[in-house]
KEKE-3310 file (N, C-alpha, C; in steps of 0.2 Angstrom, whole numbers, plus 5000, padded with zeros to 4 digits):
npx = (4895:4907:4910:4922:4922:4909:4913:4922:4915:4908:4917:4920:4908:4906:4918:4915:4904:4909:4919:4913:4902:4910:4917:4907:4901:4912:4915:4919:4924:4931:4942:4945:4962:4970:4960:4953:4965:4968:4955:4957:4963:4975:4983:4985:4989:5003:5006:5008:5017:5026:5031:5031:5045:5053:5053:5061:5074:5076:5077:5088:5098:5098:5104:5116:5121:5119:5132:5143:5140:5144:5157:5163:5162:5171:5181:5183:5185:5197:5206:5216:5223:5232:5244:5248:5245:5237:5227:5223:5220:5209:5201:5196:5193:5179:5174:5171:5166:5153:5150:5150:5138:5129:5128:5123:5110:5107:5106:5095:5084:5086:5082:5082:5083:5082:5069:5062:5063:5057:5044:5041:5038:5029:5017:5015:5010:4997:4990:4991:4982:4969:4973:4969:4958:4949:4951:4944:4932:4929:4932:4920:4907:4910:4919:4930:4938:4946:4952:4961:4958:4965:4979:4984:4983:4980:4966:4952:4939:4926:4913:4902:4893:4900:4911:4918:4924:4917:4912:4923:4928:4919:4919:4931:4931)
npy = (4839:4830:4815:4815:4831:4830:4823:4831:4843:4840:4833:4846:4855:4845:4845:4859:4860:4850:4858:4870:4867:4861:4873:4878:4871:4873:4880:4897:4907:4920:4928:4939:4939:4947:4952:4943:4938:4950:4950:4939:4937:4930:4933:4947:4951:4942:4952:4964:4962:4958:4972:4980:4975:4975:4989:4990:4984:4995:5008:5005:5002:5014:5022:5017:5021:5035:5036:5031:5045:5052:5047:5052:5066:5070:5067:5073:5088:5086:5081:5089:5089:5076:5063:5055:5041:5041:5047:5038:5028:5032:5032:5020:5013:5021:5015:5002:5002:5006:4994:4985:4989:4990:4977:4969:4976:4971:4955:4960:4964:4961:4948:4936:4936:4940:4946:4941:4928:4927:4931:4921:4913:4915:4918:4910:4897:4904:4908:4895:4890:4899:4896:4882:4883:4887:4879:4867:4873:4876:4862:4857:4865:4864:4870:4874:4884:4896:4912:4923:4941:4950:4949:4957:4948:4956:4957:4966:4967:4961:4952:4956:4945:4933:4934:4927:4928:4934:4922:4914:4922:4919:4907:4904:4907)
npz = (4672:4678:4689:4697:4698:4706:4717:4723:4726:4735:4744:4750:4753:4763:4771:4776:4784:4795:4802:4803:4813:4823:4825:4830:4844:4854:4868:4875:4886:4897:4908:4923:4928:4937:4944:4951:4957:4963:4973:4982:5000:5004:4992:4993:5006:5004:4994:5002:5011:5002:4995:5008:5011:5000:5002:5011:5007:4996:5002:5011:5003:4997:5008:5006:4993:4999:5007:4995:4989:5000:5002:4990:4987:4999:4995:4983:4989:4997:4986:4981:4987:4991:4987:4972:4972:4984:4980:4967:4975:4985:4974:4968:4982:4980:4968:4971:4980:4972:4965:4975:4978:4970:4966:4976:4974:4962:4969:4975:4969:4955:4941:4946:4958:4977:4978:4970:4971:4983:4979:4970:4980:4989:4981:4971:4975:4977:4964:4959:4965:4961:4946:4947:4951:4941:4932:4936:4936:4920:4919:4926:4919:4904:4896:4884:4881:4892:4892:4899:4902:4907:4906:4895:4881:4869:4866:4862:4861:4871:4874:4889:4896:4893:4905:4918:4930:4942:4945:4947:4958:4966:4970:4975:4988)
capx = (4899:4910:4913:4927:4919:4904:4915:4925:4912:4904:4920:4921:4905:4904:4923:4912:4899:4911:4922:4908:4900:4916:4918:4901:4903:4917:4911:4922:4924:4935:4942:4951:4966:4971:4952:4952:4970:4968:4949:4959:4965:4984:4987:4984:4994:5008:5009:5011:5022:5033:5030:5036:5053:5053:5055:5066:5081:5077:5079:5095:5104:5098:5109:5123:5122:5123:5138:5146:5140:5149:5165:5165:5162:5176:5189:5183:5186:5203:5210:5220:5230:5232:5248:5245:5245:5232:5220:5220:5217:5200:5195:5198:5187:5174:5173:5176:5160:5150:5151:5146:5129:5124:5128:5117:5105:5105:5107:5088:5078:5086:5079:5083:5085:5076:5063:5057:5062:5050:5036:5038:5038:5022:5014:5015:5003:4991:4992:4992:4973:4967:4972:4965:4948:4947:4951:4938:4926:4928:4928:4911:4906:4910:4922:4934:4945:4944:4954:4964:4959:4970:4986:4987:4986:4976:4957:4949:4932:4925:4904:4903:4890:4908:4917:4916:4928:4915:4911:4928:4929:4913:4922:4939:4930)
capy = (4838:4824:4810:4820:4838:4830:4821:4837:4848:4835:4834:4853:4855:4841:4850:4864:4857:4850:4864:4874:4862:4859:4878:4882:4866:4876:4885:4899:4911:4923:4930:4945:4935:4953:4956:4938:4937:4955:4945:4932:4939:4927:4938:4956:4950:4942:4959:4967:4959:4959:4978:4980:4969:4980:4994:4991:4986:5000:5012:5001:5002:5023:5023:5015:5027:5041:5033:5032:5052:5056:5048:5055:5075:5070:5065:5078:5091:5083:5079:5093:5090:5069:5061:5051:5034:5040:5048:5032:5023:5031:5033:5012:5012:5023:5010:4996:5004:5007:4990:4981:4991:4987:4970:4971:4979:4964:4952:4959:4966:4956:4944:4929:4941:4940:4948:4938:4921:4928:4932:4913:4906:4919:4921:4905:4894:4905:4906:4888:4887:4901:4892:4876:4883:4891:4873:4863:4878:4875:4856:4859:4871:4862:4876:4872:4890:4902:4916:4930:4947:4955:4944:4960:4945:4957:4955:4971:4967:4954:4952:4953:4939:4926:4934:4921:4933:4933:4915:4910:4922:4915:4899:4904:4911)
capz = (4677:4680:4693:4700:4701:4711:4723:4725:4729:4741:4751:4752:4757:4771:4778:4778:4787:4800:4802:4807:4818:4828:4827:4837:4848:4857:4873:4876:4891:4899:4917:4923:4933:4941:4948:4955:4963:4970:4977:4987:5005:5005:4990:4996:5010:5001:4989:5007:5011:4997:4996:5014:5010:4995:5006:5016:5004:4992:5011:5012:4997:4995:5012:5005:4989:5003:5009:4992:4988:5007:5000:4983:4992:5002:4988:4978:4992:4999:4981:4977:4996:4991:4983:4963:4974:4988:4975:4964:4980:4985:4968:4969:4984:4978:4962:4973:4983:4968:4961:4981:4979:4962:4967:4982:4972:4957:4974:4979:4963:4950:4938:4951:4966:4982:4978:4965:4974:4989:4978:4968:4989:4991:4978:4965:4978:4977:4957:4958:4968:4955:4942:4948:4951:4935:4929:4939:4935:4914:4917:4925:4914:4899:4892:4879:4881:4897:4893:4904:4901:4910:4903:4889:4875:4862:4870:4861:4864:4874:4878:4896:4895:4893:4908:4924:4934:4947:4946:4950:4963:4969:4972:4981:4994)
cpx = (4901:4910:4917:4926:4914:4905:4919:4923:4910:4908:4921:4915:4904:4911:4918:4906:4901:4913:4918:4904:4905:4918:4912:4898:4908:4915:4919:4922:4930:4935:4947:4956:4970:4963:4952:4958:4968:4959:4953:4966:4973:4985:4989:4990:5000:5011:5012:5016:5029:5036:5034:5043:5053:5058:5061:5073:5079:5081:5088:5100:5103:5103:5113:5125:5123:5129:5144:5146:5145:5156:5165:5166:5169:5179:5189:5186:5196:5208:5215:5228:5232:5239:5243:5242:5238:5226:5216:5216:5210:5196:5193:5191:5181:5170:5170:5168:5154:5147:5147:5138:5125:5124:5124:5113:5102:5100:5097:5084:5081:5082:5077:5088:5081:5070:5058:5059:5058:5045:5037:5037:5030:5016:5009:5008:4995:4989:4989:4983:4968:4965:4966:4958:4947:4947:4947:4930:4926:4927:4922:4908:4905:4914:4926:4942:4942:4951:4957:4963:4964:4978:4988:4987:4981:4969:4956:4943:4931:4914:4904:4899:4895:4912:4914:4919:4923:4911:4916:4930:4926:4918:4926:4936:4926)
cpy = (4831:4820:4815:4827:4836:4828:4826:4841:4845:4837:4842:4856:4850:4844:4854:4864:4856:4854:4867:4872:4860:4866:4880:4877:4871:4881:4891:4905:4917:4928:4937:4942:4942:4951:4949:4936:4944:4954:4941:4939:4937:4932:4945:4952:4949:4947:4964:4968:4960:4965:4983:4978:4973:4985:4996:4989:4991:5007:5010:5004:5011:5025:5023:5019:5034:5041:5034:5041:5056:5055:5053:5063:5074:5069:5070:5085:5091:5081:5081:5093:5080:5068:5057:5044:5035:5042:5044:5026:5024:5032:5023:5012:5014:5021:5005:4995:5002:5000:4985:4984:4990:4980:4968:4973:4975:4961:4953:4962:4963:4952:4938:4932:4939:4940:4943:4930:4920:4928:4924:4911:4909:4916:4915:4901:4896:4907:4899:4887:4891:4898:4884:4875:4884:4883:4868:4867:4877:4868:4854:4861:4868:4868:4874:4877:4896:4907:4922:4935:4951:4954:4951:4954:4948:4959:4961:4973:4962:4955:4951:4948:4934:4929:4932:4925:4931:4927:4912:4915:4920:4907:4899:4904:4904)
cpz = (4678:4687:4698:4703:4705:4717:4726:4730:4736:4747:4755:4756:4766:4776:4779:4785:4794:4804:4805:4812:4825:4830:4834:4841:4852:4863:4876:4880:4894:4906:4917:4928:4938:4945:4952:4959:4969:4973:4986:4994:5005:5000:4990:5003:5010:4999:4996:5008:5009:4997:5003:5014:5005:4998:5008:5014:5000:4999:5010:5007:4995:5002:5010:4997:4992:5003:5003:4990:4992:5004:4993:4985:4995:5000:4985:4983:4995:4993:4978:4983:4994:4987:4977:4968:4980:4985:4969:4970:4982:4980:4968:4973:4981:4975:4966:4978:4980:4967:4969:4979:4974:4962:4970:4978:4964:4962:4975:4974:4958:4946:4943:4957:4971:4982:4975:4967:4978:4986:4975:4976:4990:4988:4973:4968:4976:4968:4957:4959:4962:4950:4942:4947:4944:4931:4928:4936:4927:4912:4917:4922:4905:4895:4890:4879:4887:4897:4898:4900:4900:4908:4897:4882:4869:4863:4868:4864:4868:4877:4887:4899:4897:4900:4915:4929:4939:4949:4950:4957:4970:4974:4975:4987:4998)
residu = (UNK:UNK:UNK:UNK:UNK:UNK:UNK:UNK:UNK:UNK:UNK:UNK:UNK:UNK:UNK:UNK:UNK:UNK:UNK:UNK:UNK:UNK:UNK:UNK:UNK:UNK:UNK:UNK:UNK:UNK:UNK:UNK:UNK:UNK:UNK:UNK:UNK:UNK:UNK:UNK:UNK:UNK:UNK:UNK:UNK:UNK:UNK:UNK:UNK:UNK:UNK:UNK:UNK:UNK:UNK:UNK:UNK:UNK:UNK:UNK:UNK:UNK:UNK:UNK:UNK:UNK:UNK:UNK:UNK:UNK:UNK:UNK:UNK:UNK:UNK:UNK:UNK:UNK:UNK:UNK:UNK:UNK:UNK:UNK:UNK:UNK:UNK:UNK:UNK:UNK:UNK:UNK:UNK:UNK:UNK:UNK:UNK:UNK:UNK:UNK:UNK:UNK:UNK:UNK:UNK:UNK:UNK:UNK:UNK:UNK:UNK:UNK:UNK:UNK:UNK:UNK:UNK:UNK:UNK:UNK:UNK:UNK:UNK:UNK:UNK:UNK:UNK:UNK:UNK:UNK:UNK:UNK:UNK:UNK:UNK:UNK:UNK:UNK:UNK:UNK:UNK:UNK:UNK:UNK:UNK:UNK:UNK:UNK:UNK:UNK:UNK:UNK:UNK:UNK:UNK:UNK:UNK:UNK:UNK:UNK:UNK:UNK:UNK:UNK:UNK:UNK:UNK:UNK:UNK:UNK:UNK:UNK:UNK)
# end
């Protein structure tokens, strides 16, 4: 063996050596962030909240879909008695109807609708305190990676030994 193979092998084993040593150095845990929001009292309340306000444009806008069904029945029935120029015109409105309530109905469940502007104003804060704990609670802790269960990122298995969930809800409270 040469010079070169022994210093080879040397460095592969001392990586090896590190590598593993850095690998089981790493303290790592995991939380349900579903099971600790629905914990905290502001967010049950907020969900209510939203859920209510929910309600009540869904309610709304299935009004204003009656509204368009009553005209459309009513055009359809009266159609055969309308001139070409009066029958374009409520078909216009009809459209013209259609097109306000889907707007209204972006306006409040949209991507960047109401709804979801109320929940960031509700919601985020207490997100915000969660997190924070969960942050303080692995600086303390000495934890490296605190995972979310509930997040859907894959988590097959998980030893329920690692899950802090009722630690941190330990702590909001």
């Amino acid at each position: 063996m040469n010079y070169r193979s022994i210093f080879g092998l040397f460095l592969v084993a001392a990586f090896t050596l590190l590598s593993s040593a850095a690998v089981q150095a790493q303290k790592i845990a995991y939380v349900d962030i579903d099971r600790i929001l629905e914990s905290v009292k502001e967010y049950q309340d907020a969900q209510t909240e939203l859920d209510r306000q929910a309600s009540v444009w869904r309610q709304e806008i299935a009004q204003e879909y009656d509204v368009i069904k009553g005209m459309y029945n009513r055009y359809q029935a009266e159609q055969v008695l309308l001139s070409e120029e009066s029958r374009r015109q409520r078909e216009e409105e009809i459209m013209n109807k259609e097109k306000a309530v889907r707007d209204l109905q972006r306006e409040r469940f949209g991507p960047e609708g109401e709804l979801f502007r109320r929940r960031q104003e509700l919601v985020r804060p207490i997100q915000d305190k969660v997190y924070r704990a969960i942050e303080a609670y692995a600086g303390e802790r000495g934890y490296d990676f605190i995972l979310d269960k509930s997040s859907g990122s894959g988590m097959i298995f998980a030893n329920p030994q690692y899950d802090k969930t009722d630690d941190i809800i330990s702590r909001l409270r």
